[in-house]
N, C-alpha and C positions, 0 to 999 in steps of 0.2 A: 554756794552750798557744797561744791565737792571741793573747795581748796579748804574747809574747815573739813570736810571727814576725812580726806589724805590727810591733812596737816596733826588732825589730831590724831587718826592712827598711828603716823609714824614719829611724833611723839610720843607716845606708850610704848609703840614698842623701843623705840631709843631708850626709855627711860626704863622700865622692866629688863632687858636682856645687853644693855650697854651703857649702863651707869651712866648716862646723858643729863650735863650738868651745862647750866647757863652762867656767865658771871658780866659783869656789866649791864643786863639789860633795860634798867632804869635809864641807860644814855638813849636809847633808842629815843625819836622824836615822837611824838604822841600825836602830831596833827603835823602836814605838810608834806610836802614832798623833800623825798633826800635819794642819794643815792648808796646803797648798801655793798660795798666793796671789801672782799675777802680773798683769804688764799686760795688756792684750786687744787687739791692732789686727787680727787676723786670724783664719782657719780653721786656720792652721799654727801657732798657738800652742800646743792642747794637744799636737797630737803633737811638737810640740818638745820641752815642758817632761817629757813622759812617755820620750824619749830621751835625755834628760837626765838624767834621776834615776835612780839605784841599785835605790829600793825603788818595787813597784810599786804604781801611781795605781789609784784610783777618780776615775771621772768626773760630774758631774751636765751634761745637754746636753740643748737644746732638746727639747722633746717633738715638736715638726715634723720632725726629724729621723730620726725614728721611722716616719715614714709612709710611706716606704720600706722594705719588707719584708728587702731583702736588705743594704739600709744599714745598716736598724735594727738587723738580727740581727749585723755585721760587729762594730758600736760597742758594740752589749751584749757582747757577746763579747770586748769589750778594755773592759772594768768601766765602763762608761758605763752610766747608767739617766734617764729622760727626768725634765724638770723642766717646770711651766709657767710661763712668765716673767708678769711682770706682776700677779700673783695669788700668796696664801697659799697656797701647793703642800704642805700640810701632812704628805701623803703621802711626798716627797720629801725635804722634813725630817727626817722620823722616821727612812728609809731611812739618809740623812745620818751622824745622829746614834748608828745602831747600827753603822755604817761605823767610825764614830770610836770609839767605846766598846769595840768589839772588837780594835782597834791597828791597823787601815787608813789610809792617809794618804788623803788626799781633797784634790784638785786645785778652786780654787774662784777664779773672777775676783768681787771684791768692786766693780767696778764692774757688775758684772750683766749688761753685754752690753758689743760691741765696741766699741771710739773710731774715730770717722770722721776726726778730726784728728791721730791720734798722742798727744794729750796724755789724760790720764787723765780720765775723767767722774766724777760722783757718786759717792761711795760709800753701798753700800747696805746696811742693816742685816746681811742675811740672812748675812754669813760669821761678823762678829762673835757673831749667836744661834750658831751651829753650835759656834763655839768654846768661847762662854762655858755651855753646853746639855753639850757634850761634856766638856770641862776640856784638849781639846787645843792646845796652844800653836800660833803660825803663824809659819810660814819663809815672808820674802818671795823672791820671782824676778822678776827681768829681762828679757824677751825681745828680741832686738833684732835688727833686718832683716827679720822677719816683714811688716811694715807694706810695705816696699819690694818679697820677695818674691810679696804675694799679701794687697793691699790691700781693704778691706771694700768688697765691690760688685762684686767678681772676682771669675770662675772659674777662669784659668788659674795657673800659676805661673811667674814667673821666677826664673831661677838667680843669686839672691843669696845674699851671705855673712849666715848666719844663726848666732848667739849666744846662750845663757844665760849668766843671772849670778846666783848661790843668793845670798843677803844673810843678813841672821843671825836667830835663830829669836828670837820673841818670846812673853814668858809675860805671857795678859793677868792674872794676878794683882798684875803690879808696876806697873801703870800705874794704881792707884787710881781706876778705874773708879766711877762710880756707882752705889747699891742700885738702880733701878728696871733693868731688865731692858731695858727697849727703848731706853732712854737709852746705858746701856752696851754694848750690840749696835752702837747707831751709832757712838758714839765709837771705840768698837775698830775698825770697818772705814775708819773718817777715819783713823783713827791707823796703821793699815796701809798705805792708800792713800798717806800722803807718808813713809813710810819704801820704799815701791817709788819712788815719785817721786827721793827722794834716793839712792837706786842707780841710779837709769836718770842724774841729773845726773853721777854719778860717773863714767859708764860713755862718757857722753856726754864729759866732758871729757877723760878719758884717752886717747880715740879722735883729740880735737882736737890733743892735744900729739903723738899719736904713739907711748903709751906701749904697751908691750907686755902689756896688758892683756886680748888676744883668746887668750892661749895660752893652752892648754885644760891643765887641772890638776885634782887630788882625783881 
């Protein structure tokens, strides 16, 4: 009950005071588990990518976030459960992993924390294990404006025009993957990481020509 009245407040308000337009959403899975992987410049990304989608997210989020009793209780409460960055959070893993197994989609930034530049950082094993652990395929997403509305190092927000853009679902069984396990965790999340990259150039160039690429569809 409260991940629809957040989700749909902050849907209204995106859409009302930040031109908040969806484009691909029809790729989103309708039934099953997947893993929902997008860029990171902001604190407005997940509740972007979670007003965006059809079926509803699981979140993994800072374990800091949590130490706020009434924040913490807000964000558990809209399927978030804390993770510890920087560390084999094993715990959070497993949580992860019975998330997926049971047909929950699970929202996961594979670069692991936010970009200060806009441009995408590392990628990090950790979505690639989840996927290949679970056998859940990953749909990339786009976020776009987020960076401009409510830049990493901000508290406030300004009223920019803020976009998704779902790209196409990817099954790491056809990518021939390597047997070792942690080899192919990282490859998967590189291999995620610039197929988001080549959605964001795409998205980026349609916007350059002028194409009507911002109307929201699916």
């Amino acid at each position: 009950m409260m991940y629809f009245l957040v989700r749909n407040f902050v849907k209204l308000f995106f859409m009302i005071f930040m031109g908040f337009k969806v484009k691909g959403r029809q790729k989103v899975p309708k039934e099953g588990a997947f893993i929902l992987a997008g860029n990171h410049v902001s604190h407005l990304d997940p509740p972007a990518l979670s007003a965006a989608s059809p079926r509803i997210l699981y979140f993994m989020a800072r374990h800091t976030l949590f130490d706020n009793r009434l924040f913490g209780w807000l964000i558990g409460s809209c399927n978030a459960f804390p993770v510890r960055r920087g560390e084999a959070d094993m715990g959070a893993m497993k949580k992860a992993i019975r998330l997926l197994k049971s047909g929950k989609p699970l929202l996961i930034f594979p670069e692991g924390t936010r970009s200060e530049t806009g441009d995408m950082n590392r990628a990090q094993p950790g979505m690639g294990y989840l996927s290949l652990m679970s056998g859940a395929p990953v749909l990339t997403a786009y976020v776009d404006g987020t960076q401009e509305a409510m830049p990493k190092g901000t508290h406030g927000i300004k009223l920019k025009k803020i976009s998704v853009y779902f790209g196409d679902l990817i099954d790491p069984g056809t990518l021939g993957l390597p047997d070792d396990k942690k080899e192919a965790a990282q490859r998967l999340s590189e291999y995620v990481i610039e197929e988001i990259k080549k959605l964001g150039d795409t998205v980026k160039k349609q916007k350059s020509k002028g194409e009507g690429s911002n109307k929201e569809d699916g």
